[in-house]
Phi, psi and omega in degrees: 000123153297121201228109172262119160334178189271341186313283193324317179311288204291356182280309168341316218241349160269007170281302166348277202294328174289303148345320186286330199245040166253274197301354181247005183248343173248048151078035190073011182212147183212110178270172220301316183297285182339308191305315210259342172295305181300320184293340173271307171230016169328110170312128159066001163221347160292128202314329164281346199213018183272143189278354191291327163277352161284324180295353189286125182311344181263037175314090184116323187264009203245343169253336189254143172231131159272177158292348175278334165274337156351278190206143178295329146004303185292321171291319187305330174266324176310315172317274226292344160261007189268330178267031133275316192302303176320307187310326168267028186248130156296330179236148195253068188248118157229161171260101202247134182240144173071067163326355165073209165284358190044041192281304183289247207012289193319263189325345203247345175270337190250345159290324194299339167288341165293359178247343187071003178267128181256143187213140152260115184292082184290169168203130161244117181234095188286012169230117163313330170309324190276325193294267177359288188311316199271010148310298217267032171255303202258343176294307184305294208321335186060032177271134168299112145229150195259141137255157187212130114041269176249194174275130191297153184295317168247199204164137145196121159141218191250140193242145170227159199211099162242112156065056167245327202283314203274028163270318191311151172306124194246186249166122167251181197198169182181132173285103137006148144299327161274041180031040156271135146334062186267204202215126184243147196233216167224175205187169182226125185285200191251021165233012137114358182300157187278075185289169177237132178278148144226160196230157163294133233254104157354122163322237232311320164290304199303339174274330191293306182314284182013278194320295167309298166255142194272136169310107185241101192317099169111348179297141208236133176206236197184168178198164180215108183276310196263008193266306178310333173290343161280308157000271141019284195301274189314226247303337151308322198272326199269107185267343174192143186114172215212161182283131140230115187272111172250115173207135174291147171150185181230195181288163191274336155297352167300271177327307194241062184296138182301330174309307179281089180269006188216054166035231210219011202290145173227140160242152198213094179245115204029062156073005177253138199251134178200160216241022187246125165266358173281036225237301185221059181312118167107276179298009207223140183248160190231116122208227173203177180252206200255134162272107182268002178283355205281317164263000165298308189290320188296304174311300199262004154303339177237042150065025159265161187277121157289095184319286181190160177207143216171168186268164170303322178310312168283341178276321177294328205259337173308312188245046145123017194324276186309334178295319187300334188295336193273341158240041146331145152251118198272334173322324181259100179320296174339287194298322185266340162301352169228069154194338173298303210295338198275326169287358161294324197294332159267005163219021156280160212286329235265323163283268187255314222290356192236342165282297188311135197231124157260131151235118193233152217212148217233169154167126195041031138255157184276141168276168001278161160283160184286350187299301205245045177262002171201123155068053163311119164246037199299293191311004175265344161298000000 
């Protein structure tokens, strides 16, 4: 059972009364991506950009674990496909777009200097607050690092995106009983509470569902329109160097399989994860996951190479995980019996290892990457 301070209460509910008057300044229908954006980056009331989740000393952790907070572990073998990746780079650059808690940063720069690769540190972070934390994580390190605005104009090297895409604002969608496409939003009954409308759905989204889904009566989903468009964006920018998307989802027969008939949406609050998002607006995080053949495809509409794609699991043991395990120090029981639990916890089927999906996306590099050197599924896109 979910229980809010009074802190929490009162954020809610200026999320609320904003939300309300969204939805009443667009003539009573909002559709779903617009809701999840505000509800998500609205200055100063939105779950990425509030000052009420910044003051939490847990910043980034306190509803969620990504994989780089696991164990260090995860960054630490990742360096090790990003300096394959450099090596073929004239400039030694990355790029981390939503940096998180800047945990994998910290950690993904002290391997490589243990490796001798000197690198520039990019971060695209769109909330100053989060921005804020993650300076006073990463300026002792004493490293060149950049924040940066947009996406830079030009590029080479390596951009990493963990559990950035399925943040992006998503688009719902619902088949008719009469094979219309419709577009589903949010409306206020008449006591101002949040219901959700559907509308017949934009010539554009209803030819992309078409296109995509098979007509299923009452089938309910998600399409991320604007996740392909950052895509897009990186590839005007990227003259050399490779992508690499770490997100839960699947391929697209996978994503839209008849069973997952109510699509794919997660809210995510103190470690308890449901599926409403209308539920706690502001306090809460939304998102969903990723249809990668959508963004494999989005990729090679702007002339990138599809590299390799794989579960998390194969891609961390390719590139050395389980290897990590032999210098463990084993004199301390405690320490190695909790980095044994945390690495099951990123590759076992039944944890991370098998939801979690890698795509890494291209330009002028060679293959193979070390990622993919076993268990490629490219062909399952």
């Amino acid at each position: 059972m979910i229980v809010l301070d009074s802190k929490q209460k009162n954020h809610c509910q200026k999320m609320i009364s904003h939300l309300r008057n969204e939805i009443k300044n667009s003539g009573g229908y909002l559709s779903f991506d617009s809701w999840m954006d505000q509800a998500l980056y609205a200055p100063n009331l939105g779950y990425y950009s509030s000052q009420y989740l910044k003051n939490n000393s847990d910043l980034c952790c306190s509803d969620f674990v990504t994989s780089p907070e696991i164990t260090p572990l995860f960054s630490q073998v990742l360096a090790v496909q990003v300096a394959q990746i450099l090596k073929q780079c004239s400039s030694k650059n990355i790029l981390e777009l939503g940096a998180g808690s800047g945990i994998l940063a910290k950690n993904l720069l002290q391997e490589l200097e243990k490796m001798d690769i000197e690198v520039k540190y990019n971060i695209i972070e769109v909330s100053k607050e989060i921005q804020l934390f993650q300076k006073n994580r990463l300026l002792p390190l004493g490293k060149h690092i950049n924040w940066l605005k947009k996406f830079p104009k030009e590029f080479e090297g390596c951009i990493i995106g963990n559990e950035f895409l399925d943040a992006i604002p998503v688009s719902l969608f619902r088949w008719s009983n009469h094979g219309t496409v419709l577009e589903r939003g949010v409306g206020l009954d008449k006591n101002e509470n949040f219901i959700w409308l559907d509308k017949q759905a934009p010539n554009f989204l209803s030819a992309l569902v078409s296109e995509r889904v098979p007509p299923i009566s009452g089938y309910l989903s998600e399409i991320n329109i604007q996740a392909e468009k950052w895509i897009s964006t990186i590839a005007k920018s990227l003259n050399k160097g490779a992508v690499i998307i770490f997100d839960y989802g699947f391929p697209r027969h996978e994503y839209y399989h008849p069973q997952r008939n109510f699509g794919t949406l997660m809210c995510h609050f103190q470690h308890h994860t449901y599926s409403n998002p209308l539920l706690m607006p502001g306090i809460q995080d939304i998102t969903s996951h990723i249809d990668f053949t959508s963004i494999a495809e989005a990729g090679i509409k702007s002339n990138l190479d599809i590299i390799g794609y794989t579960s998390q699991a194969r891609f961390l043991i390719n590139i050395g995980l389980l290897d990590r395990i032999n210098n463990l120090e084993q004199y301390d029981k405690t320490h190695y019996f909790n980095m044994i639990s945390s690495i099951q916890k990123l590759v076992l089927e039944s944890e991370m290892g098998e939801l979690f999906k890698v795509l890494v996306l291209g330009r002028g590099i060679e293959n193979p990457l070390l990622g993919f050197s076993y268990g490629n599924r490219i062909k399952t896109l």
